[in-house]
Backbone as CSV, one residue per row, in Angstrom:
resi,resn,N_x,N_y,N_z,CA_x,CA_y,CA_z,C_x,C_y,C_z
1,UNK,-96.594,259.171,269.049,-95.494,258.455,268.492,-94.279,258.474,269.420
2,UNK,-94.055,259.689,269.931,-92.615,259.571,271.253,-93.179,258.687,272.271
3,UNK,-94.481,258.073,272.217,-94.365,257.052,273.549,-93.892,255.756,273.177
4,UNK,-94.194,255.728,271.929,-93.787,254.417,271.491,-92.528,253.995,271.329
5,UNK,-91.376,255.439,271.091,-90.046,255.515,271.024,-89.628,255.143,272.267
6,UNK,-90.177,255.712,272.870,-89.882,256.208,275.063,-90.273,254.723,275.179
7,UNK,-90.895,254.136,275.114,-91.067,252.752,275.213,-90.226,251.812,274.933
8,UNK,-89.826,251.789,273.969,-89.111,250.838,273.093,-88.006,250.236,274.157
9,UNK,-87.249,248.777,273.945,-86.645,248.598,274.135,-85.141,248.929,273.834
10,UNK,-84.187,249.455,274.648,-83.348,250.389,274.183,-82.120,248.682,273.223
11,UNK,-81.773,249.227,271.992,-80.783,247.844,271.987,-79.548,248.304,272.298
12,UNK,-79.010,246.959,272.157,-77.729,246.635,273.316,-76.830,245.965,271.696
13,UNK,-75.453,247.037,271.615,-74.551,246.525,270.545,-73.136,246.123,271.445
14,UNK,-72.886,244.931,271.114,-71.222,244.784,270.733,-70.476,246.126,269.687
15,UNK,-69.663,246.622,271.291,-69.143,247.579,270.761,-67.713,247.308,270.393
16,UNK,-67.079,247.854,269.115,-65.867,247.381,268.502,-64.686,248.034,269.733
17,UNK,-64.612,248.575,270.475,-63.766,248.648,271.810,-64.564,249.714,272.927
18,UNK,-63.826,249.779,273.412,-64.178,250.647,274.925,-63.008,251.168,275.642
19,UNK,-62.970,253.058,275.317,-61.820,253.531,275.711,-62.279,253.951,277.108
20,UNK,-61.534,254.972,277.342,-61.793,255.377,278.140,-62.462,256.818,277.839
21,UNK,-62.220,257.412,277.464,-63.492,258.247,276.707,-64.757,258.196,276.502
22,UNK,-65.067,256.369,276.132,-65.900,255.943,276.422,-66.466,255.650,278.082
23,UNK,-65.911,255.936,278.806,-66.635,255.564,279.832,-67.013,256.576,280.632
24,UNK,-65.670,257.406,279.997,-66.323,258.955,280.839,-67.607,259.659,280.118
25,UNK,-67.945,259.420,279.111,-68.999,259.698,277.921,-70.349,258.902,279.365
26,UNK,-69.940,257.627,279.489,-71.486,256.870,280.686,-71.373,257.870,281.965
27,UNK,-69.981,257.882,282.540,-69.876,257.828,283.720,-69.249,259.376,284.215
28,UNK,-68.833,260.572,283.056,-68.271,261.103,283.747,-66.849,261.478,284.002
29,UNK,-66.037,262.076,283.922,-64.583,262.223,284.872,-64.423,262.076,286.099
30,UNK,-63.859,260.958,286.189,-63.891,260.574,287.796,-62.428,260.262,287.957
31,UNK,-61.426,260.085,288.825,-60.566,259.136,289.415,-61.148,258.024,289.773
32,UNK,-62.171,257.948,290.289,-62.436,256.833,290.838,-64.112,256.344,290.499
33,UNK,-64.095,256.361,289.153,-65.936,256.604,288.966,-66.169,254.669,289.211
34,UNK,-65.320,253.977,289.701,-66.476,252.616,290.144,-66.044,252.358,291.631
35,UNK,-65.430,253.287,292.061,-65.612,253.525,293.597,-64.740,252.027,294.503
36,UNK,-63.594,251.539,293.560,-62.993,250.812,293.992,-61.066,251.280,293.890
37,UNK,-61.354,252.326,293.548,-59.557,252.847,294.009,-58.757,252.675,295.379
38,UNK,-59.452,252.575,296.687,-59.199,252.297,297.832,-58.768,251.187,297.843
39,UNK,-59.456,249.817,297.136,-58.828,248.747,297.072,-57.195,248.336,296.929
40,UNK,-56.416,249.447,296.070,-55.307,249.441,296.127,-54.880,248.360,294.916
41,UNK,-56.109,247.655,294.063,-55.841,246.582,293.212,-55.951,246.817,291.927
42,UNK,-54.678,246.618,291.071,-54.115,246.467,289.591,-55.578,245.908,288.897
43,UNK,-56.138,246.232,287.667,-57.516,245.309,286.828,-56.923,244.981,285.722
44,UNK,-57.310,244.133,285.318,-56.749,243.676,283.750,-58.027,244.317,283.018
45,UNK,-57.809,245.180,281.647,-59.255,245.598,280.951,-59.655,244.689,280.162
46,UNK,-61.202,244.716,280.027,-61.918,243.464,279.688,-61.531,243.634,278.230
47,UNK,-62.049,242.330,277.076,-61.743,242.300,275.652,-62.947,242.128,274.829
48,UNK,-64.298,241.786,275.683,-65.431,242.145,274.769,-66.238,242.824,275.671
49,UNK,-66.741,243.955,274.589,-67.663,245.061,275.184,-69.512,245.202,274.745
50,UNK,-70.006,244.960,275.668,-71.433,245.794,274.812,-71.781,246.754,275.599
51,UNK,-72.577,247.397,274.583,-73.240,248.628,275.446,-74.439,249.116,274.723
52,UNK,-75.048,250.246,275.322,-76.426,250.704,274.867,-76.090,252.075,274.523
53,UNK,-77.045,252.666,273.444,-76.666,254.217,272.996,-77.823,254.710,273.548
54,UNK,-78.178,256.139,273.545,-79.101,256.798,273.672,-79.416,257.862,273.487
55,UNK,-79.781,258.501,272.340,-79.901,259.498,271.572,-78.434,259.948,271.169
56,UNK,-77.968,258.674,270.476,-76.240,258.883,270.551,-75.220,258.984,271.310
57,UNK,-75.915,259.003,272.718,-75.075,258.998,273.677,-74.482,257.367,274.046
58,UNK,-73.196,256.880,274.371,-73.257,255.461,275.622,-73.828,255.927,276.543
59,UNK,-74.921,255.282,277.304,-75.180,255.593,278.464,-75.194,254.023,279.231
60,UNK,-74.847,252.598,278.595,-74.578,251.510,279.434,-73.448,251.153,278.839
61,UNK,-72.619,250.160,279.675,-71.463,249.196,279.306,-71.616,247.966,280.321
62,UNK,-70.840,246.944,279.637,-71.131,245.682,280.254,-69.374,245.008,279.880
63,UNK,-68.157,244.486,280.433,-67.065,244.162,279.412,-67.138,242.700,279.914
64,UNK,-66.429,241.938,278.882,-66.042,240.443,279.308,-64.281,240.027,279.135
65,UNK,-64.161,238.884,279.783,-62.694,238.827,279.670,-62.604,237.278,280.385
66,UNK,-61.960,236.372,279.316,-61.865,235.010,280.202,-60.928,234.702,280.857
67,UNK,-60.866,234.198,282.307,-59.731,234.103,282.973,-59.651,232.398,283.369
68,UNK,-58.961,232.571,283.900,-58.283,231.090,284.780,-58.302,230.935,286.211
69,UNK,-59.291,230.344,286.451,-59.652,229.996,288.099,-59.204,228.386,288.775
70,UNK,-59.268,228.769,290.114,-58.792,227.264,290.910,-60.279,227.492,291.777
71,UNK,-61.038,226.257,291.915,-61.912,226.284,292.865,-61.782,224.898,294.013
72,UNK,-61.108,225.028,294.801,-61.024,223.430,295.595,-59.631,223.097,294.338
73,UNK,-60.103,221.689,294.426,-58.968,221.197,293.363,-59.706,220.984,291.889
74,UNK,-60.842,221.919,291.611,-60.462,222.384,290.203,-59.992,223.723,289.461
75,UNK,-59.487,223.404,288.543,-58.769,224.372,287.459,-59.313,224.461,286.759
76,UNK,-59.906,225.725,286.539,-60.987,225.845,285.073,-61.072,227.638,284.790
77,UNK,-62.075,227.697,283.830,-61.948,228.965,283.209,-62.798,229.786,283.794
78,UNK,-63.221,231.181,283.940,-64.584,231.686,284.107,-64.461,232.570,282.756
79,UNK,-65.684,233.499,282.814,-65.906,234.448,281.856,-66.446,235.756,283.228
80,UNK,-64.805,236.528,283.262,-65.137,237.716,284.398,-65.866,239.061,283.983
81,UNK,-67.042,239.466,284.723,-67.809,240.405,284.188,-67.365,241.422,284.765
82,UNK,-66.852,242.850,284.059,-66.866,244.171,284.820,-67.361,245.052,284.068
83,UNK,-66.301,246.387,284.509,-66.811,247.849,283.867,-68.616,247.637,283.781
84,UNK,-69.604,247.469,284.247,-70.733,247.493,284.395,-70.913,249.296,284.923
85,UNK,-71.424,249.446,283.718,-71.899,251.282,284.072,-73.281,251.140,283.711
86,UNK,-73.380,252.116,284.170,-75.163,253.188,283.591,-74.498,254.427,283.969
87,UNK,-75.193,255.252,283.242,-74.821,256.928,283.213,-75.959,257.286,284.439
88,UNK,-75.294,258.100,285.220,-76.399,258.694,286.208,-78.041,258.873,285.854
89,UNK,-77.835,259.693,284.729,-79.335,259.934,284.954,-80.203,259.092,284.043
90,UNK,-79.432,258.247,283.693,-80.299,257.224,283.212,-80.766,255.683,284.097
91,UNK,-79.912,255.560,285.300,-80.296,254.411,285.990,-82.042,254.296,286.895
92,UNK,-82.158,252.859,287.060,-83.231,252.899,287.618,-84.297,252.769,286.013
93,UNK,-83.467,252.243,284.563,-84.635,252.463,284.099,-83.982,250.822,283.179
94,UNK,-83.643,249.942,284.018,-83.287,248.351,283.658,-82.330,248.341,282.518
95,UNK,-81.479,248.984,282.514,-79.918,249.057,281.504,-78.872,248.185,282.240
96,UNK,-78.965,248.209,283.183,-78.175,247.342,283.421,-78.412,246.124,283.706
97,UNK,-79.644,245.362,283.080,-80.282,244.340,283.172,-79.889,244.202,281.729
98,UNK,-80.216,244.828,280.575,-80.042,244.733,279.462,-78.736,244.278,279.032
99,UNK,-78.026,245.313,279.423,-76.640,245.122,279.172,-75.668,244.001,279.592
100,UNK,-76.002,243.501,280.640,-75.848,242.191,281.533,-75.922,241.266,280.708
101,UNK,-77.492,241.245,281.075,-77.469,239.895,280.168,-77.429,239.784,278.802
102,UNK,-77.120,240.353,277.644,-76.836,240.885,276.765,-74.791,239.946,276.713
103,UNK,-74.254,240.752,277.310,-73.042,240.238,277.477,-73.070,238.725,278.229
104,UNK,-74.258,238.162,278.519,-74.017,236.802,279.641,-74.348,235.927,278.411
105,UNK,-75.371,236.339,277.670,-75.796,235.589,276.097,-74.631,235.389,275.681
106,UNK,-73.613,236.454,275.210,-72.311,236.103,274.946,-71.065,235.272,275.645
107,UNK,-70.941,235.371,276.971,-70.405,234.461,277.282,-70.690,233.425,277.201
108,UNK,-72.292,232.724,277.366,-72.298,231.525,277.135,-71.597,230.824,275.807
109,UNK,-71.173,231.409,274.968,-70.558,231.133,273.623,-69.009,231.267,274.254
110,UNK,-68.274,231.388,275.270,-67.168,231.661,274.979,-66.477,230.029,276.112
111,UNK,-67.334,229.214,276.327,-66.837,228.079,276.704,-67.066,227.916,278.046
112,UNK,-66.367,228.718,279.270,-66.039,228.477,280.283,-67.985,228.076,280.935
113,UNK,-68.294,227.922,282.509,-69.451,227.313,282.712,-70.019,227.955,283.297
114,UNK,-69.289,228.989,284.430,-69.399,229.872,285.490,-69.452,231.648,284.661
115,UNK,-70.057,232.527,284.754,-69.381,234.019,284.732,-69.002,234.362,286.352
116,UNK,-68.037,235.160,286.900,-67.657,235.681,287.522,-67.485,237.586,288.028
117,UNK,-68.045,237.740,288.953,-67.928,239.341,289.125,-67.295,239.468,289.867
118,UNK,-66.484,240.575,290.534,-66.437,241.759,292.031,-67.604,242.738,292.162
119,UNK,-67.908,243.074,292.880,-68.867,244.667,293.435,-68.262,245.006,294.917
120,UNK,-69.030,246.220,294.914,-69.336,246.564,296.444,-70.350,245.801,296.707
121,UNK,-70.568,246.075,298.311,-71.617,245.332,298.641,-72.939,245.979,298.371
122,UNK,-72.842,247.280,298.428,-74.325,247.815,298.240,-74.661,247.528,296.514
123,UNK,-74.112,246.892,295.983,-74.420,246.501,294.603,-75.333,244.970,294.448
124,UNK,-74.923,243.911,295.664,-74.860,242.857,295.477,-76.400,242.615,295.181
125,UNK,-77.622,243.277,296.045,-78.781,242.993,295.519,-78.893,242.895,294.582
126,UNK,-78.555,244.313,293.606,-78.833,244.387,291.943,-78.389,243.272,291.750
127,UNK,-76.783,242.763,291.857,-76.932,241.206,290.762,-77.791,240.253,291.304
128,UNK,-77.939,240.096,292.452,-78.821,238.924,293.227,-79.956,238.872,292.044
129,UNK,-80.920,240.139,291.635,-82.042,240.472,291.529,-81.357,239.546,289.422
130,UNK,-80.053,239.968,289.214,-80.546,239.227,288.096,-79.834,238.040,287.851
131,UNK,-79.902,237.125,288.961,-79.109,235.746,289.190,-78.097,235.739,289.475
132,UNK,-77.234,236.709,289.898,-75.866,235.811,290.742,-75.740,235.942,291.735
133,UNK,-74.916,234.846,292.603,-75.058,234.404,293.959,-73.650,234.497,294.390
134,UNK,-73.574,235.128,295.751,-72.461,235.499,296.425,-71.811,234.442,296.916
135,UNK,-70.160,234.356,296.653,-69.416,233.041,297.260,-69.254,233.498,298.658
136,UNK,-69.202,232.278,299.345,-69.206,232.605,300.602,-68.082,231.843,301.172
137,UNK,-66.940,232.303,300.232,-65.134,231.779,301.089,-64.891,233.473,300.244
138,UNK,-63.429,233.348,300.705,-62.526,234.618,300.054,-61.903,234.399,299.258
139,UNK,-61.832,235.331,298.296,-61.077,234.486,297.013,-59.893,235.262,296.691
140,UNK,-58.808,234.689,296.303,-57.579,235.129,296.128,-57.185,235.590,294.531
141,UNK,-56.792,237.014,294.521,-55.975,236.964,293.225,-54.815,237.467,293.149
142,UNK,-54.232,237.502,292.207,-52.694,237.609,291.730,-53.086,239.366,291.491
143,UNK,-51.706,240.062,291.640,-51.246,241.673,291.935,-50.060,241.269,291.253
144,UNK,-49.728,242.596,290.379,-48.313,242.430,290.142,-47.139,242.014,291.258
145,UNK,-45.970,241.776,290.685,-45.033,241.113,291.431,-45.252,239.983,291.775
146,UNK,-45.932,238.877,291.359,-46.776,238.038,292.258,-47.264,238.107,293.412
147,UNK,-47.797,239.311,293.668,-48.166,239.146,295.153,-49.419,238.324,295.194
148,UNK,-49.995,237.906,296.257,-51.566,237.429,296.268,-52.404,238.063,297.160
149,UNK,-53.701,238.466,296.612,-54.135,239.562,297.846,-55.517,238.701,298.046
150,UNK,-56.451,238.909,298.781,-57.864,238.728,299.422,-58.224,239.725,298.558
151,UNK,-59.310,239.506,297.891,-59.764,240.715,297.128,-61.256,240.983,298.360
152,UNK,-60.905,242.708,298.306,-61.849,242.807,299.543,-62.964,242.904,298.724
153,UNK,-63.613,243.063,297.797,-64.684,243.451,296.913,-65.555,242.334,297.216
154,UNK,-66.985,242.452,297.332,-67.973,241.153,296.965,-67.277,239.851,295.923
155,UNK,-67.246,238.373,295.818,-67.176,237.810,295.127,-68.539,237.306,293.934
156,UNK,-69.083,237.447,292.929,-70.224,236.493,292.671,-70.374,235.726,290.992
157,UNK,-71.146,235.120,291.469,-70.837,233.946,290.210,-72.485,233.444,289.186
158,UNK,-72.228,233.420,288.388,-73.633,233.243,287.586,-73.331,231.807,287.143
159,UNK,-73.942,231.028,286.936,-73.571,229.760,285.690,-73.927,230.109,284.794
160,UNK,-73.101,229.639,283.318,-73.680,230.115,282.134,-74.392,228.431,281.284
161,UNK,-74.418,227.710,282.390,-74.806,226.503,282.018,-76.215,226.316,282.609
162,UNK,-77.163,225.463,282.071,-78.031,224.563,283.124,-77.787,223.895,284.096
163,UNK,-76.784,223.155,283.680,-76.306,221.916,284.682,-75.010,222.356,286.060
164,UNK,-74.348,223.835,285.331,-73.254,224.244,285.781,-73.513,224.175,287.249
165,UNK,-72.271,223.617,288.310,-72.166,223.629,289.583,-71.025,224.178,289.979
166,UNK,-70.670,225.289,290.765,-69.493,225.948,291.240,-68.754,224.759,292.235
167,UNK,-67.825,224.807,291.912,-67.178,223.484,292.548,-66.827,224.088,293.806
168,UNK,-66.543,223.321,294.797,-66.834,223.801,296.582,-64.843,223.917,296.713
169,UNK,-65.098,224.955,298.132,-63.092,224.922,298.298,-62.826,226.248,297.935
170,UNK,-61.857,226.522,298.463,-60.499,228.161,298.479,-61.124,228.084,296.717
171,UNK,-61.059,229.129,296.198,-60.996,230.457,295.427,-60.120,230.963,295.249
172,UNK,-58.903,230.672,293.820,-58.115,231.719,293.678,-58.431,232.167,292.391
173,UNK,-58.278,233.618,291.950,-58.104,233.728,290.443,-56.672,234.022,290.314
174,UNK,-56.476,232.853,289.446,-55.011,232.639,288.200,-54.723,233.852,287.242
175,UNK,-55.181,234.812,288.108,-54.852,236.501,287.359,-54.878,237.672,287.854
176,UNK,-54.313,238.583,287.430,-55.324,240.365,287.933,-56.359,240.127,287.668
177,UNK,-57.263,240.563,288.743,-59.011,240.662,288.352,-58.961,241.661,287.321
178,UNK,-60.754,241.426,286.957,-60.876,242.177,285.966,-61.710,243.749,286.046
């Protein structure tokens, strides 16, 4: 009977928020547990969360948050994906496949056509592996004060459409990333 448990597909809830408690619960006490503090860049925190439990524990998160993009000379929305965790000793066992797309099901409900990420680069396979494709200009976002920075992080983009086409041209996001 525990193989059948050990088997199971773990489910994936819309969680009613995501503190930070919560993340140290996936990830740990870290300063820097997504390994982008060097960046030097302000995040806006996402406003819908899912995640996976496991024996009561969080051990995935996935957040969403819709922003306002310029691509070339269009103006349109994305749906930006972050906080993407797995707890150490649970990765390597497709949670963050779950959890992904789990939250990408949901964006497709939230309008915009595109989802949008940052990573490192040693991340970019994993999304490659579950459909998104790296922009290949630099994309600009807004820092407090208005400043505008090059975000040094990977850019990448999923469609949440069939038909969806990333429109060609400069890249800015119309916000703090997320």
């Amino acid at each position: 009977m525990s193989e059948t448990r050990s088997s199971a597909t773990p489910a994936v809830v819309r969680l009613p928020q995501y503190t930070k408690a919560d993340q140290e619960e996936i990830l740990g006490k870290s300063d820097d547990p997504f390994g982008v503090a060097s960046t030097g860049l302000t995040w806006l925190p996402k406003e819908v969360h899912f995640g996976i439990r496991h024996q009561g524990r969080l051990v995935a998160h996935t957040g969403l948050l819709r922003l306002p993009v310029s691509a070339g000379d269009t103006r349109t929305a994305v749906v930006g994906v972050g906080g993407v965790a797995v707890a150490p000793g649970m990765q390597g066992q497709g949670l963050a496949r779950l959890v992904v797309t789990a939250a990408l099901e949901h964006a497709r409900t939230m309008g915009p056509q595109h989802a949008l990420l940052f990573c490192r680069p040693p991340l970019v396979p994993l999304y490659q592996r579950l459909g998104w494709h790296p922009l290949d200009t630099d994309v600009l976002v807004e820092q407090p004060e208005g400043r505008l920075v090059t975000m040094p992080l990977r850019t990448m983009v999923t469609p949440l459409r069939d038909d969806a086409r990333w429109p060609p041209g400069p890249v800015r996001l119309l916000s703090l990333p997320m």
